[in-house]
Each structure stands twice: as C-alpha cells, then as structure tokens.
C-alpha positions in Angstrom: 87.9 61.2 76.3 89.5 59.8 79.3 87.0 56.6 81.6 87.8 55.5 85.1 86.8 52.1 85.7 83.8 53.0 83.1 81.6 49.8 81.8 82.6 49.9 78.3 80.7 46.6 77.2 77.7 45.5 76.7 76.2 44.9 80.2 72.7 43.3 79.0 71.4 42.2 75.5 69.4 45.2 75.9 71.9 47.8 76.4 72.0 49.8 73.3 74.3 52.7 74.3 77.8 50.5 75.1 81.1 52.1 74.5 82.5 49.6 72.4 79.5 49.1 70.1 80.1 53.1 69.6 83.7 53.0 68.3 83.5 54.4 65.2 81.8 57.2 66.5 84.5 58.5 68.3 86.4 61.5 67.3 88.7 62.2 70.1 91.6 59.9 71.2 90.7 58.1 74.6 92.3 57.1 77.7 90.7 54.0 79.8 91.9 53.4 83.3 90.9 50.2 84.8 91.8 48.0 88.1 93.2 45.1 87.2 90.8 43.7 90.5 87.9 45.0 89.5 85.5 42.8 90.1 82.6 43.5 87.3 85.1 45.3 85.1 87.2 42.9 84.1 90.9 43.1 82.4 89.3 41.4 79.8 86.6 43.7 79.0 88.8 46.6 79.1 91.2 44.8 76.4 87.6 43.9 74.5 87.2 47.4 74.5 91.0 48.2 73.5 90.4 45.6 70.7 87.0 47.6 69.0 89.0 50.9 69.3 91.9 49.6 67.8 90.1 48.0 64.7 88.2 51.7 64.4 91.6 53.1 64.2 90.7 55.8 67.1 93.8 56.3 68.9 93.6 54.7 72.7 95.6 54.1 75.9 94.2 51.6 77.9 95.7 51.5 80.8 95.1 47.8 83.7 96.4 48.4 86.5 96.9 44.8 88.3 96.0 44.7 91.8 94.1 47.9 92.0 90.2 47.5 92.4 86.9 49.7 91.2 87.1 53.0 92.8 91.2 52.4 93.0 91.5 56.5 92.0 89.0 58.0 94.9 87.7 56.1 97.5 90.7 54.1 97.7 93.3 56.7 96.4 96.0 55.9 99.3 95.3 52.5 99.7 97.0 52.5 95.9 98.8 55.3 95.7 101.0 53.9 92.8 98.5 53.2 90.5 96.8 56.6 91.4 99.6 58.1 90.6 100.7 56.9 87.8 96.6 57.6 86.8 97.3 61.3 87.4 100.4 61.3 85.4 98.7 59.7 82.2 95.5 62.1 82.6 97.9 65.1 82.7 100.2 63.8 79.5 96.9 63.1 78.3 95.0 66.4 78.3 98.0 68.8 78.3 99.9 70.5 75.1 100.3 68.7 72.0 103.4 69.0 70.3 
C-alpha cells in the first residue's frame, strides 16, 4: 500500500476507520509519504503511525520530507522537485520486482 499525505490517525473520537487503529489488518508492506510542512498532517502523526505499524510487525517506509507541504507531489510538484523526486524513486523501488 503506498499513502501520499494520507490522514492516518484518528481525526475525531468518532472516526472508526483510522489507519493506525487498522494495523494489524494489514497484509501488504506500506510506503507513507508525508511533507514534513504539512499543516494538518503532522511529522508527528506520520511517526504515530510508523510507531503502530512497527509494533504490528507490518513492514513500512515512512518517508517526512522536511520542508515540503500537503499536495508537495501534484499541485506543487516543481515547487519541490527534490522531494517529488525522490517520492517517485521510492514508489518505483517500492512497487517494482522483488528479488
């Protein structure tokens, strides 16, 4: 599973479907990308998330990239061009032949 800038906490008491109350679900390795200036999604609930996978023992990346803000990937691909870059690279490793 790879997330761009995807909420993966709680966002209300109420919200019953959050990624990281869904850990031990998971039965594929995941990649998170997050900007590191993201204003709602912080650094620290992407490493909040890094934490629950970890402790389910479902292999992760999580991947901060300081600087770059929500929507760093798209919308704002040149404005950071390193960090979408180095996105693309990951996704690629990510997805492509195991060996």
């Amino acid at each position: 599973m790879i997330g761009f800038y995807g909420w993966p906490t709680r966002r209300d008491d109420h919200d019953a479907n959050a990624p990281v109350d869904r850990v031990s679900r998971f039965e594929c390795p995941v990649l998170g990308l997050f900007g590191g200036a993201d204003r709602g999604i912080t650094p620290d609930l992407a490493h909040e998330f890094e934490r629950a996978l970890d402790e389910a023992g479902v292999r992760n990346e999580i991947v901060v990239y300081e600087g770059a803000p929500h929507s760093f990937f798209d919308r704002l691909m040149t404005d950071h061009a390193d960090a979408s870059d180095d996105a693309w690279r990951r996704i690629l490793a990510f997805v492509g032949p195991r060996g």
